[in-house]
C-alpha angles and dihedrals in degrees: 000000000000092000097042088053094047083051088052092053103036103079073055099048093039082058103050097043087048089055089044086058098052082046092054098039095055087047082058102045082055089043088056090054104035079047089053104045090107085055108040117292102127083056087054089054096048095036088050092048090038096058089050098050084055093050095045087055101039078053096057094046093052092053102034097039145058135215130004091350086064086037085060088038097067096044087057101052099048095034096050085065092038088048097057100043080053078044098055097033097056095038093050090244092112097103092041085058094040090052106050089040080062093050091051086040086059101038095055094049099045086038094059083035089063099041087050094060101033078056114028107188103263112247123243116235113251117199125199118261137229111234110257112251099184107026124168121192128193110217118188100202094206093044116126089002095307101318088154091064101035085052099046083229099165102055092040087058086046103052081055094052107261124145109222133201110200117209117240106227089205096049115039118207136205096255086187088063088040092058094047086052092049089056096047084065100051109272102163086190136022131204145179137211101187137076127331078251092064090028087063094043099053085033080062095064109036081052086053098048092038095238123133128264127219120207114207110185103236099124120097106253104006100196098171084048090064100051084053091062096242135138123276103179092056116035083187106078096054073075091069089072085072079071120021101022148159130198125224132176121236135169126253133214122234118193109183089324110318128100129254123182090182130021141332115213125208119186131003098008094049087050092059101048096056098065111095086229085070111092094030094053107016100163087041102050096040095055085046087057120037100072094071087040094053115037101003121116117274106350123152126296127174134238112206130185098203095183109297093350137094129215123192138211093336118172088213151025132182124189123191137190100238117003113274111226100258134339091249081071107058095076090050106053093275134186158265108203089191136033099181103055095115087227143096133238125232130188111173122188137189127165117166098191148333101304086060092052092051087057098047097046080052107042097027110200097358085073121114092232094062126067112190112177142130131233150163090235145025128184119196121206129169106168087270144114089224139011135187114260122188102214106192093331095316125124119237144138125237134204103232151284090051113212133196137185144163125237100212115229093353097133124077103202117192105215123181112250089229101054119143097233122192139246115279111252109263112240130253108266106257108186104196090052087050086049093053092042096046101053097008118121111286128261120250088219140000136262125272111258101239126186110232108243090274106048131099116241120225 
């Protein structure tokens, strides 16, 4: 009994020592600094914050302005790190700063560590599936720089009894029709190997008609095929689930009538997008044209209703189906932790100039300049008749207001049951959660392991 019981306590108890040493490691980060005083820790502070202000600002210059003032942008924001690394080096400073950069270091990875275990991601129930008798798939041949054809895709699908409708390049269809069509003859699942774009439209109908939806990883990014858990190297293997599967429920986005699976973009971002330059020379056009979307007169900004609450005159607005995990992870391939939530995600910005961007790069999301939040609902308005909107990536334009919502758990997704998943995203460090879970009262019992919605259970 005694073991049994320990067992029962020690994902508890893991927790809760995990949290006590990011307690302690960020005591000791300050400790470093308050010790060294004498010798220089309070330098270490300002140089450190310093050289982030700086950065923030060079940044924001490079991307808001033209000319010499970028050209200086940019120096600034690689020279103001260089410069206090050439600061604490030549001032001896250097191992008070090296030590105190390992605290923090500590204390965030223990910290996320803790709050990982104290909340496992809840799993989401998969049930068995019946084999498909009667399955389309979409393919789209130049998705993802011809993954259809390096996978052999078509004939794999075929030799397990799946019809399959390959796109035409030169002559774009409407894959939305295609699927319906698909349906009217019997398909009993419908699945895409193409973009996130394609993957929402025929989503839309397999969720409309209540048939299941298999997602083959074919696009370039796929995004909504990683917070599944599939395999992006090898779009093959999501096959497998015609003959080995599993069903899940996800939600599914809705934007003035038309499907998302990922995000919706408002602002900056949706104006990009919409140049034909665009997909040819990303990095280029954007940097084009961001300065007159960012600090020019009289450009757009966007007034958004997100539930109960206002928000003004934002550059930008990102909704998601389901909330990402933070903001810092959306450049780098980040995730959704849940697809089932039943809520979306918003993340609102609005920084006029340098200063701004200083405060943001320094208080993170308590600054004034970045609204993270979750709703039911969100309604987009910007004092025109219509307004470009980027839906999963794709260019369009939108009669306002704009509005978005979730429909929670329409979406029967086919999964196969050997999938490689991937690790849940680790939570933002909250330190009054850590306090409390470090020398908080005890729990009775521990919490129940859960797998995150794209893991493979034991």
């Amino acid at each position: 009994m005694g073991g049994a019981l320990k067992a029962r306590f020690r994902p508890g108890l893991a927790a809760r020592l995990l949290a006590r040493c990011a307690v302690v490691a960020a005591i000791g980060a300050v400790v470093v600094l308050l010790l060294a005083l004498g010798g220089g820790g309070l330098l270490v502070a300002v140089a450190g914050i310093v050289g982030l202000v700086l950065c923030a600002a060079g940044v924001w210059w490079f991307v808001a302005r033209r000319g010499v003032v970028r050209l200086l942008g940019a120096l600034v924001a690689v020279a103001a790190p260089v410069g206090v690394l050439v600061f604490l080096t030549r001032s001896g400073l250097w191992l008070i700063a090296l030590i105190s950069a390992v605290c923090w270091s500590v204390a965030g990875v223990t910290g996320r560590a803790a709050l990982r275990r104290a909340r496992p991601p809840r799993s989401q129930r998969a049930t068995r599936a019946h084999r498909p008798k009667r399955p389309v798939l979409i393919m789209n041949p130049k998705s993802g720089g011809g993954k259809v054809g390096k996978f052999d895709l078509v004939k794999r699908a075929e030799r397990l009894g799946a019809r399959v409708i390959l796109l035409d390049p030169e002559d774009p269809a409407d894959v939305g029709k295609l699927a319906e069509e698909a349906v009217a003859k019997g398909a009993d699942l419908l699945g895409v190997a193409g973009g996130d774009g394609t993957q929402a439209q025929v989503a839309a109908v397999a969720a409309e008609h209540h048939l299941p939806f298999l997602v083959i990883s074919a696009g370039t990014r796929n995004h909504f095929a990683m917070d599944l858990g599939l395999d992006r190297t090898d779009p093959a293997r999501c096959l497998d689930a015609l003959t080995d599967g599993e069903e899940i429920r996800v939600d599914l986005g809705d934007v003035s009538g038309r499907p998302f699976v990922n995000t919706v973009s408002f602002g900056v971002y949706a104006d990009i997008v919409q140049s034909p330059e665009y997909r040819d020379n990303k990095t280029g056009t954007a940097l084009n044209l961001m300065p007159d979307l960012l600090a020019r007169e009289g450009v757009r900004r966007l007034d958004a209703r997100v539930d109960g609450t206002t928000l003004d005159d934002q550059q930008a607005l990102l909704v998601s189906n389901n909330p990402y995990v933070s903001p810092d992870e959306l450049s780098g391939g980040g995730r959704r932790p849940r697809l089932d939530s039943g809520e979306l995600g918003v993340i609102g910005i609005r920084v006029e100039n340098a200063a701004q961007a200083a405060e943001l790069a320094v208080r993170g999301s308590q600054a004034p300049g970045l609204t993270v939040t979750t709703a039911r609902r969100v309604e987009v308005t910007a004092g025109e008749e219509q307004i470009p909107v980027a839906v999963d990536g794709e260019a369009l334009w939108l009669r306002t207001p704009v509005a978005c919502s979730v429909r929670p758990g329409a979406l029967r997704v086919l999964l196969p049951r050997d999938r490689p998943g991937v690790p849940p995203p680790a939570p933002a460090v909250d330190w009054r959660k850590l306090l409390d879970l470090a020398f908080g009262p005890a729990e009775l019992t521990a919490p129940a392991e859960h797998t995150a919605p794209g893991e493979n259970r034991a």
